[in-house]
C-alpha positions in Angstrom: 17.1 19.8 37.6 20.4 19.8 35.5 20.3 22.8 32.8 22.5 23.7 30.3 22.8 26.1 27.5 23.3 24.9 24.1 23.3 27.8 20.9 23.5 26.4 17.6 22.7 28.1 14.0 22.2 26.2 11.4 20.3 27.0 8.1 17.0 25.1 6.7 17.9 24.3 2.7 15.7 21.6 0.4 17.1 19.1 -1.8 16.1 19.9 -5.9 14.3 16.8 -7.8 16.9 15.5 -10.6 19.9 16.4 -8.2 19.3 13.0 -6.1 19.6 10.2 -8.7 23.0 9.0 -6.4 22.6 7.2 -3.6 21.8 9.3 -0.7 20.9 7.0 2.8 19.4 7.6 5.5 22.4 6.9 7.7 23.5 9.2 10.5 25.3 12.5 9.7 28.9 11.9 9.4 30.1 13.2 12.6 30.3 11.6 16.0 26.7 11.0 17.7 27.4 13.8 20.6 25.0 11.8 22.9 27.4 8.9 23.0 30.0 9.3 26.1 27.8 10.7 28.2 25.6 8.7 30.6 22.1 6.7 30.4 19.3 9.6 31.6 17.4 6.7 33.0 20.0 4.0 34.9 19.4 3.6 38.2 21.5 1.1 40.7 18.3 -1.5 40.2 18.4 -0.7 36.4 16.6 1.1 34.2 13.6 3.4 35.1 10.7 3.1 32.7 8.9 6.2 33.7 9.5 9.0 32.2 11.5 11.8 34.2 10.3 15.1 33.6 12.6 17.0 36.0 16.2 15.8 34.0 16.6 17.7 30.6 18.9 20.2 29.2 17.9 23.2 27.1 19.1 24.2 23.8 18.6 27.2 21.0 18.7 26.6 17.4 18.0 28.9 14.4 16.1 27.3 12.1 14.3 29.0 8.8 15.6 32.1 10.5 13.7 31.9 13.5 15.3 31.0 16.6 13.5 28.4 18.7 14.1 26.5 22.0 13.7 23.1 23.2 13.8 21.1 26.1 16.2 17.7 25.3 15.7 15.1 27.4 18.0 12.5 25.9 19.8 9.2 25.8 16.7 6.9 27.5 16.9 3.5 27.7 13.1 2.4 26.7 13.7 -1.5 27.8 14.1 -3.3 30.9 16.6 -5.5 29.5 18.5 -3.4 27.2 21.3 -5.8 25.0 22.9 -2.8 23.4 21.2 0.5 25.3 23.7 2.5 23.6 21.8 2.0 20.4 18.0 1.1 22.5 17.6 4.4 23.6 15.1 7.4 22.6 15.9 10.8 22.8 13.0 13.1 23.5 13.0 16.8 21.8 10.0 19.3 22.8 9.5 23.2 22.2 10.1 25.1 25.2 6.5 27.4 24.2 4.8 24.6 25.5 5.5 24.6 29.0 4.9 28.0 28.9 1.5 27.2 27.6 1.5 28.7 24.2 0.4 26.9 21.0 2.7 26.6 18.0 1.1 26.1 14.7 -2.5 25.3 16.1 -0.9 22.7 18.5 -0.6 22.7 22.8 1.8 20.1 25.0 -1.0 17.6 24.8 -2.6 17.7 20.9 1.4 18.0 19.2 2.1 14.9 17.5 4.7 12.8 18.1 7.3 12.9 15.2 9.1 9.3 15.1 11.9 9.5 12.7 14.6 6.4 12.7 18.2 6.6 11.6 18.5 2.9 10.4 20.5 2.2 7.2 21.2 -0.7 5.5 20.0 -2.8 8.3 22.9 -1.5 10.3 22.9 -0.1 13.8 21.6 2.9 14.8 21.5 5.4 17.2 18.9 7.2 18.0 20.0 11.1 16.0 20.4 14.0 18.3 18.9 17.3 17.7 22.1 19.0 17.7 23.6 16.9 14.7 23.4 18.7 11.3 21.5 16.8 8.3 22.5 15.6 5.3 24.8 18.1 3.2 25.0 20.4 6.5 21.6 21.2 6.3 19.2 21.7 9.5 18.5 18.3 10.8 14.9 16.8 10.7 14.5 17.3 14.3 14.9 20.8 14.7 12.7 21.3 11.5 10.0 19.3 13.1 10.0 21.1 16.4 10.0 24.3 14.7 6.3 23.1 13.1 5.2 22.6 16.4 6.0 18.8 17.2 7.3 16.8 20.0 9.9 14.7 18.3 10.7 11.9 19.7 14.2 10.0 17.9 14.9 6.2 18.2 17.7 4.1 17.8 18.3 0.0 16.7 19.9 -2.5 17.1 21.5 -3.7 13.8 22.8 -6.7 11.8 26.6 -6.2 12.6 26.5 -5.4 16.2 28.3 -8.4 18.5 29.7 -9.2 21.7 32.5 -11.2 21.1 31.7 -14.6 19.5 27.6 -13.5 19.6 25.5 -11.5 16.9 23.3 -9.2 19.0 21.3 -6.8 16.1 20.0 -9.9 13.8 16.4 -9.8 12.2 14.4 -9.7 14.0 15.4 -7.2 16.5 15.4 -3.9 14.6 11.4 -4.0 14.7 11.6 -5.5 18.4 13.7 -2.1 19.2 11.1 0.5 17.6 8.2 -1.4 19.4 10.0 -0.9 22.3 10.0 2.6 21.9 6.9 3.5 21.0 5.6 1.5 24.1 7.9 3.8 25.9 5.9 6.4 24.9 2.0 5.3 24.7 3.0 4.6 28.9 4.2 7.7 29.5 1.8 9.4 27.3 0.1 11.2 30.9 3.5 12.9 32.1 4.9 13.9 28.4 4.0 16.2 25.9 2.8 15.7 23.1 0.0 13.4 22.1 0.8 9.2 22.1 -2.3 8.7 20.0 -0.7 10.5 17.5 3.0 8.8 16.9 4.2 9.4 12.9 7.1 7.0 11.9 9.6 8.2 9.6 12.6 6.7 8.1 14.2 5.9 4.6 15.0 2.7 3.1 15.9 -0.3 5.8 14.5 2.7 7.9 11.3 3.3 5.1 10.9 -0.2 5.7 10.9 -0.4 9.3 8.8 2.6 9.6 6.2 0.6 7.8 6.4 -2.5 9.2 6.1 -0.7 12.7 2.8 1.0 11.5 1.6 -2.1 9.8 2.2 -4.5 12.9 0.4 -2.1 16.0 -0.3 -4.4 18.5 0.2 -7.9 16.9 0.4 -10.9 18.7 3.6 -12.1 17.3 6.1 -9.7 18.9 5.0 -10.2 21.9 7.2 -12.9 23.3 10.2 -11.0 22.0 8.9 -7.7 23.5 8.4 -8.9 26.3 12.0 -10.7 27.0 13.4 -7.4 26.1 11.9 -5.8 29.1 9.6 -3.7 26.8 6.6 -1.9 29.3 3.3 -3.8 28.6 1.4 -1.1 26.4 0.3 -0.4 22.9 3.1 -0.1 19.8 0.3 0.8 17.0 1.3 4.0 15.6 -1.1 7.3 14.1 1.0 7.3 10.6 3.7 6.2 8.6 6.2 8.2 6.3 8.1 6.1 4.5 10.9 7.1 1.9 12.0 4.2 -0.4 10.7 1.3 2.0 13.9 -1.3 1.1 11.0 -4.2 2.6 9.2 -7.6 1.3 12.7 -8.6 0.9 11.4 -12.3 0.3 10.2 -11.5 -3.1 12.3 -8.4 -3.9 14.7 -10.3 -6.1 11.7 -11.5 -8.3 10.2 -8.5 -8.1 13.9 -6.4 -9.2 14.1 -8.3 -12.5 10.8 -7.6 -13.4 11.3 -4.0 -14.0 15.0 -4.2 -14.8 15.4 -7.4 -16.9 17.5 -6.7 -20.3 19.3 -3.9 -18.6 22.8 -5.4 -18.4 25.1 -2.7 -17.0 25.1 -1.7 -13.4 26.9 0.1 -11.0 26.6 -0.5 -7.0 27.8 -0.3 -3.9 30.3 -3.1 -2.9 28.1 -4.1 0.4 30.8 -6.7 1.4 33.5 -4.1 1.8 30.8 -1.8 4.0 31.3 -1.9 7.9 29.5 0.3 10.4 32.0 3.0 10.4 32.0 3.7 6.9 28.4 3.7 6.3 27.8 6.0 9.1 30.4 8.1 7.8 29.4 9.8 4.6 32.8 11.8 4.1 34.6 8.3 3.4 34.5 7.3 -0.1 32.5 4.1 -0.8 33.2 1.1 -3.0 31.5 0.6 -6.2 30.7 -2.3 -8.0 31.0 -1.3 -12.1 30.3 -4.0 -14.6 28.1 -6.2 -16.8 26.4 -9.0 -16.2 27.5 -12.6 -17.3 25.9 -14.7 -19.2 24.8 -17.0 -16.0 23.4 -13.4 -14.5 21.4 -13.2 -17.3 19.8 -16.0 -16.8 19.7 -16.0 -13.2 17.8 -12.6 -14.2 15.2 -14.3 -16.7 14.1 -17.1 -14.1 13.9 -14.8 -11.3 11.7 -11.9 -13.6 9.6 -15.5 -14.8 8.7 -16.3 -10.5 7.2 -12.5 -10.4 3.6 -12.6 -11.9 2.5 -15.5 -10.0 3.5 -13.4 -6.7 2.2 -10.3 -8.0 -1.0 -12.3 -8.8 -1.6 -14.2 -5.5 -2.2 -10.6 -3.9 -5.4 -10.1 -6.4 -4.8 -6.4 -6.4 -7.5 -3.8 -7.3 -7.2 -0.2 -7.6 -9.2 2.4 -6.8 -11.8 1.8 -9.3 -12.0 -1.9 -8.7 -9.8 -3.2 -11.2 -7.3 -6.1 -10.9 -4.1 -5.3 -11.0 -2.5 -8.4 -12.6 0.6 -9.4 -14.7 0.8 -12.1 -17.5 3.7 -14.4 -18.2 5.4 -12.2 -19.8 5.5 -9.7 -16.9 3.1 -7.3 -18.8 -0.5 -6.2 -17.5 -2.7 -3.8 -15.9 -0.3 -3.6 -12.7 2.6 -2.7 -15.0 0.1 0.3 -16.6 -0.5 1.2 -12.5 3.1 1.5 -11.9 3.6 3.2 -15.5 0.8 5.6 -14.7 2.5 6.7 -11.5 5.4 7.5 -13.6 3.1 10.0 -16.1 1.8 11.3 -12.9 5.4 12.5 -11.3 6.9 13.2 -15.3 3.6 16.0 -15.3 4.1 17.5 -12.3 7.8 17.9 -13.1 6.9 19.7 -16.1 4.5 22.3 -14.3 6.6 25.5 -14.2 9.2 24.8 -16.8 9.6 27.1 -19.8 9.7 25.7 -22.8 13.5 25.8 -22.9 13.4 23.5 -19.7 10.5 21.4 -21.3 12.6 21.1 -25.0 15.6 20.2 -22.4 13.4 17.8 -20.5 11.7 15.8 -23.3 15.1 15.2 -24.8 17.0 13.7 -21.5 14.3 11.1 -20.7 14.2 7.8 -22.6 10.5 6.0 -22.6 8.0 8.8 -22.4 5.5 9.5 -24.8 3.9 13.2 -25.5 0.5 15.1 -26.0 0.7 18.7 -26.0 3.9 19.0 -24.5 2.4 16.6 -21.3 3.5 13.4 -20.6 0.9 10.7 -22.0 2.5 7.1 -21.0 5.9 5.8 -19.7 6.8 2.5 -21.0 9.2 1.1 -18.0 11.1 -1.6 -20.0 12.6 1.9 -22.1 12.3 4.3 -18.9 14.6 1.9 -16.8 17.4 2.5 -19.7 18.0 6.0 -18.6 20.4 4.7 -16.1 22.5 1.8 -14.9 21.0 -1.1 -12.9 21.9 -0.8 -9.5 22.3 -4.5 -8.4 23.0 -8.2 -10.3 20.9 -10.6 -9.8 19.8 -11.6 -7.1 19.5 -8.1 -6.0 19.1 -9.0 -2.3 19.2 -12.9 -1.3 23.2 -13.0 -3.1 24.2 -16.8 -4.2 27.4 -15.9 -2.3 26.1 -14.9 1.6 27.4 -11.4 0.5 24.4 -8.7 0.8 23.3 -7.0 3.8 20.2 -8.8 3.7 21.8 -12.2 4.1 24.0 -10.6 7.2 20.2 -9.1 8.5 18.7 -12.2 8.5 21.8 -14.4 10.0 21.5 -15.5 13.4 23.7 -15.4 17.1 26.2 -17.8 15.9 25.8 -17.4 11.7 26.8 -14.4 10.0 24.6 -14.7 7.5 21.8 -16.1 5.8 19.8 -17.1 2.7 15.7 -16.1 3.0 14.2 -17.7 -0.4 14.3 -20.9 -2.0 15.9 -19.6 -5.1 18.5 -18.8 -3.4 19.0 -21.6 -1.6 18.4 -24.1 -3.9 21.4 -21.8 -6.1 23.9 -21.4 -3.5 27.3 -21.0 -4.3 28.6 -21.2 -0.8 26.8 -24.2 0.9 24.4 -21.6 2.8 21.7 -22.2 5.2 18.1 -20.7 5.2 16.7 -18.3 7.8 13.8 -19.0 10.3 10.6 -18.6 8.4 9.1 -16.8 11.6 12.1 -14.1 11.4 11.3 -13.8 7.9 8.0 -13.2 8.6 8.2 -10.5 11.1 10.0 -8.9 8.9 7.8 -7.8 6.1 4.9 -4.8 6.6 3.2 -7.0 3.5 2.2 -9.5 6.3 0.3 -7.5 8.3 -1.5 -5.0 6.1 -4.6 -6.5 6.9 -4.1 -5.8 10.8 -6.9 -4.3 12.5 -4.5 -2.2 14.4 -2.8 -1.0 11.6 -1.6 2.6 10.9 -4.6 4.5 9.2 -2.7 7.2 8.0 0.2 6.4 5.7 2.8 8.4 3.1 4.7 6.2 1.0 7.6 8.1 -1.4 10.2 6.6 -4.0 11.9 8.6 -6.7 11.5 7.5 -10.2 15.6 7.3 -10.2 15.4 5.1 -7.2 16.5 1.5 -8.7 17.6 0.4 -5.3 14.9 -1.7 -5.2 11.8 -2.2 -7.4 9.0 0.3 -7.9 6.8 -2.8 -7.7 7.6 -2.9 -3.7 6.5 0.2 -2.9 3.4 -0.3 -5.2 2.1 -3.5 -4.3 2.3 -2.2 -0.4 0.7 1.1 -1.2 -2.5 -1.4 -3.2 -2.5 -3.4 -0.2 -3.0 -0.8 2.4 -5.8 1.0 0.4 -7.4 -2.0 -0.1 -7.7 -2.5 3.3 -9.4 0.8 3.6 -5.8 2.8 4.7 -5.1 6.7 4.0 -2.4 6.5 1.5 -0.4 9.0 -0.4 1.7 7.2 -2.8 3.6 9.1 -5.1 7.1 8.5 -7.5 9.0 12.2 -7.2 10.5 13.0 -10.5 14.4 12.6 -10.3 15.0 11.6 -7.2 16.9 9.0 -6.5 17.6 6.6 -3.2 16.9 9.1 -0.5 14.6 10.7 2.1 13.4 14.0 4.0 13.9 15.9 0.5 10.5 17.2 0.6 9.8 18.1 4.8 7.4 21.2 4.4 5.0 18.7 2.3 5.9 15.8 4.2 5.0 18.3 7.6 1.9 19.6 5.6 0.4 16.1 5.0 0.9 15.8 8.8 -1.2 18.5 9.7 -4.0 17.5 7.6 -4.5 14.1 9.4 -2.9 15.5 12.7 -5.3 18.6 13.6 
């Protein structure tokens, strides 16, 4: 048994709605991953050992929320056969010491704890899997030890991502990010007899590519069409549905996101971004290095661009024949307007009134005059009109928002192939291209959307969906349309838009871990 003593003190801290309308991702923290010199827990000289070793962990003590707790770490395992990159396929495996001394932590044992699942993956870029020992975002305690603290196992996963190669070969192309967290959570629903915590009860987390992962993983449990990929990974042949699904900003349904983008931000003409073609793996992992922005205005040929793109959205929007709780479609006319605008609007009024609760009437006076769009009864917020609330800010992308004319955005990289760098995914696009492109495989595209798989038997039951009404990374009709869909098809949703909050994720962790131990004990 190899043992080790690790003391680290770091201090819990919450991030304010209206102090996140930057963009905040869900990259790792910007120092070194600690877990990457040292050794594979699971190589052997025949490969890699599937079952899980119980006897080869190291323990470590954290303050967190001024409590000190202790865990048992049993990290950096490879969770395929036939790992490509098993620096970034690997798990690492956090669980409170009190339960191998048989105690209970917040009503839960070493066999009814669930299994916390949160993801690192930004941007579509590689990622490995966090270690507990790695301080969060802003130097705040890190998910992980916050999540043991509750009284979880926590069980962190890494991905392959779009830039990764071996000399002339791509290895981290679409599909393989959802290929990876299958992977893992198969890892876990085989060993679920000789771990703690409780495989029936796996809750994904992650924010934006990672939001949109974590959905697609609880949206796809068990379907047929990973299979061939999962299995010439060297994935173990058991289940990958999932309990639940948190998912901050899901950046997903990337085939109709451009559509989608100019429906809600058509007529805003000024936008400032980040320069994706200058970003490389280094600096989006590391947060302390200043970013390029994009400043500027769109042209007149953006404009337009804009106005046929906003004109291909109600026909989508319509094909889903959306309902909401009460029965009623949810549909869009030409013009983009209709009852599915009034849902999203309504969301708005919902987040603007909770906002409000608790403000004197200083902050209220303060509040009513910094928000464009919103309409007033008795001091609460009434209605939202979206084409005036999105003028509060600058745009955050041109058109097209994702699928760029040019080859440039980290979606085309995602979605290029072994040999091609990148890759167009919609016909606009396409048909548009200013650089000759090609189009990705339909299949990849496929797998690569939670909106296809909604309907799956196997499905998540249990799902959290959060994006801040600052949030114009990607349209608050995305999030929307997913969060109709899964209700629809009889899911557990919470779907909410958190007043001034912009791109971002585990802001709000005690109600995140609250909702979990409503559907978890």
């Amino acid at each position: 048994m190899k043992l080790s003593k690790i003391s680290t003190t770091l201090f819990a801290g919450s991030l304010v709605a209206g102090s996140l309308a930057t963009q905040v991702f869900a990259a790792p923290p910007a120092q070194k991953n600690p877990l990457a010199d040292l050794p594979y827990a699971n190589k052997t000289d025949k490969g890699y050992n599937l079952e899980f070793d119980g006897t080869h962990y190291t323990t470590a003590t954290a303050t967190v929320n001024g409590k000190d707790i202790i865990y048992r770490a049993y990290e950096k395992i490879v969770y395929v056969a036939n790992p490509v990159e098993p620096d970034y396929q690997t798990l690492n495996f956090y669980v409170p010491e009190e339960y191998y001394q048989g105690k209970d932590i917040n009503g839960y044992n070493a066999k009814t704890a669930p299994i916390f699942l949160p993801n690192s993956i930004g941007g579509y870029m590689p990622a490995m899997a966090a270690a507990a020992s790695q301080a969060g975002h802003g130097g705040k305690t890190s998910t992980i030890l916050q999540a043991l603290e509750r009284g979880y196992v926590v069980a962190s996963v890494g991905a392959r991502g779009r830039t990764l190669k071996q000399g002339d070969t791509y290895t981290g192309k679409a599909p393989t990010v959802i290929v990876d967290l299958k992977s893992a959570v198969r890892y876990l629903h085989a060993n679920d007899a000789n771990m703690p915590g409780d495989a029936n009860k796996i809750i994904s987390n992650g924010t934006s590519a990672g939001g949109a992962m974590s959905a697609l993983l609880g949206a796809s449990g068990d379907s047929a069409d990973y299979n061939r990929l999962l299995k010439d990974m060297g994935a173990v042949n058991a289940s990958d549905a999932i309990f639940a699904v948190s998912a901050y900003c899901p950046i997903t349904n990337l085939e109709h996101a451009d559509a989608a983008y100019e429906w809600e931000f058509n007529g805003l003409h000024q936008y400032s971004r980040m320069d994706m073609s200058k970003l490389d793996a280094k600096s989006f992992n590391d947060r302390s290095m200043k970013q390029a922005v994009v400043e500027g205005e769109l042209t007149a040929d953006q404009i337009n661009i804009s106005d046929q793109l906003k004109a291909q959205f109600p026909d989508y929007l319509n094909s889903l024949q959306l309902k909401d709780s009460d029965g009623k479609a949810l549909t869009l006319d030409k013009a983009g307007n209709g009852t599915f605008r009034h849902y999203v609007e309504n969301a708005l009024v919902q987040s603007a009134n909770q906002a409000l609760t608790g403000l004197t009437e200083e902050e209220k006076k303060a509040f009513m005059a910094k928000y464009k769009g919103l309409s007033y009864t008795n001091e609460n917020v009434s209605a939202v009109n979206l084409a005036e609330f999105v003028t509060n800010k600058k745009r955050m992308k041109s058109p097209p928002a994702f699928d760029a004319l040019d080859l440039s955005s980290g979606e085309n990289d995602e979605f290029g192939t072994a040999t091609v760098q990148a890759l167009h995914f919609t016909p606009y696009s396409l048909k548009h291209s200013t650089v000759n492109g090609g189009m990705a495989d339909a299949e990849n595209i496929k797998l690569l959307n939670a909106m296809n798989y909604t309907d799956n038997s196997k499905a998540a039951p249990h799902w959290r969906i959060r994006v801040g009404s600052e949030d114009y990374d990607t349209s608050h009709a995305i999030s929307a349309m997913l969060a109709v869909k899964l209700r629809m098809s009889g899911k557990n949703v919470d779907y909410a838009l958190p007043w001034g909050v912009g791109h971002a994720g585990d802001y709000d962790l005690a109600e995140l871990f609250d909702w979990i131990d409503g559907i978890a004990k």
